[in-house]
N, C-alpha and C positions, 0 to 999 in steps of 0.2 A: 504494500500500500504506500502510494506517496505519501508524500508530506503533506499535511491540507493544511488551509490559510484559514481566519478565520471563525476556527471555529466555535460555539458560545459555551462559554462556561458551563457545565455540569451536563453537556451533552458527550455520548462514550459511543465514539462510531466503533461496530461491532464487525460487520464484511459488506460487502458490495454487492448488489443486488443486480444493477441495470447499467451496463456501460452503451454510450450510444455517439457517436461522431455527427455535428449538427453540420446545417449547409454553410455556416460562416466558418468550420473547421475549429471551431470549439466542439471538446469533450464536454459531456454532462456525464454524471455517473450520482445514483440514487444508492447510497448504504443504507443498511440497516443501525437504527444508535437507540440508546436506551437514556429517554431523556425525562428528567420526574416522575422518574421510578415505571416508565411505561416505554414498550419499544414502539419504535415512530420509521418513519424513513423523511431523508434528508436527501437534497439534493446542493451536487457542488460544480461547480461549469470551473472546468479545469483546476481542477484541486481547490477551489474558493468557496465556502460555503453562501448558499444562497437562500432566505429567509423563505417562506413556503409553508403551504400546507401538511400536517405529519403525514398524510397518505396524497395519492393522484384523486386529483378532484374534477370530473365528468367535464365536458366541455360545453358552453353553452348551444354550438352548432359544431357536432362533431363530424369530422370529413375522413373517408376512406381509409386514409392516415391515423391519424389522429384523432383517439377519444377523451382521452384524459391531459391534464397538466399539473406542474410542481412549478413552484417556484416564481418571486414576483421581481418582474423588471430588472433580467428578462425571464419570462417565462418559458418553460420548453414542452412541449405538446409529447408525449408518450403514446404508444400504438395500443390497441386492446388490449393484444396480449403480453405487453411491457405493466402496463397497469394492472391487470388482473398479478401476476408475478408481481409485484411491489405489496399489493394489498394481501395476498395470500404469505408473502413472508413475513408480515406486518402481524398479521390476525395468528398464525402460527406459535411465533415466539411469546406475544402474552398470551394464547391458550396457554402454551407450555408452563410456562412462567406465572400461572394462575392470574395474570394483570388483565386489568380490563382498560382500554382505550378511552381516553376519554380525547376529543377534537375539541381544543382549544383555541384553535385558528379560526372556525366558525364564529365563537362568541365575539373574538376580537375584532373581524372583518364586518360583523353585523349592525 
């Protein structure tokens, strides 16, 4: 794992879920991190972390492409089956880990 920039206090990036090469030739890459006691996924556009949603959030007109997105300004659009893989490693690790998810990004965007 590189070195990441970055990134906030008391978040503990655990492995890398979704590596993807975007059309301006920035890397995005979605790990898995255990953040207030709960695991979330993070996204980081070339090792930098970028503030975001803890899971891929539906798209308002989602195209052929592109159903989902992480990450604000800039955001990067993830494929069905990018986002389904994000949210199932997501929902997996606190099953396991007896945690339950709480979306915090909701409250604060609304």
């Amino acid at each position: 794992m590189a070195d990441l920039i970055d990134v906030p206090k008391g978040l503990k990036v655990i492995r890398s879920i979704v590596v993807k090469r975007l059309q301006n030739g920035f890397y995005a890459e979605v790990f898995l991190v255990l953040h207030n006691g709960q695991y979330e996924s993070a996204l980081f556009l070339n090792d930098k972390f970028k503030p975001g949603p803890p899971i891929p959030y539906p798209l308002d007109t989602p195209s052929e492409v592109n159903s989902h997105w992480m990450g604000v300004r800039p955001s990067v659009g993830l494929s069905p089956e990018e986002a389904e893989r994000i949210i199932n490693e997501v929902e997996y690790e606190n099953a396991i880990h007896k945690q339950k998810m709480v979306d915090r990004w909701e409250r604060m965007t609304s």
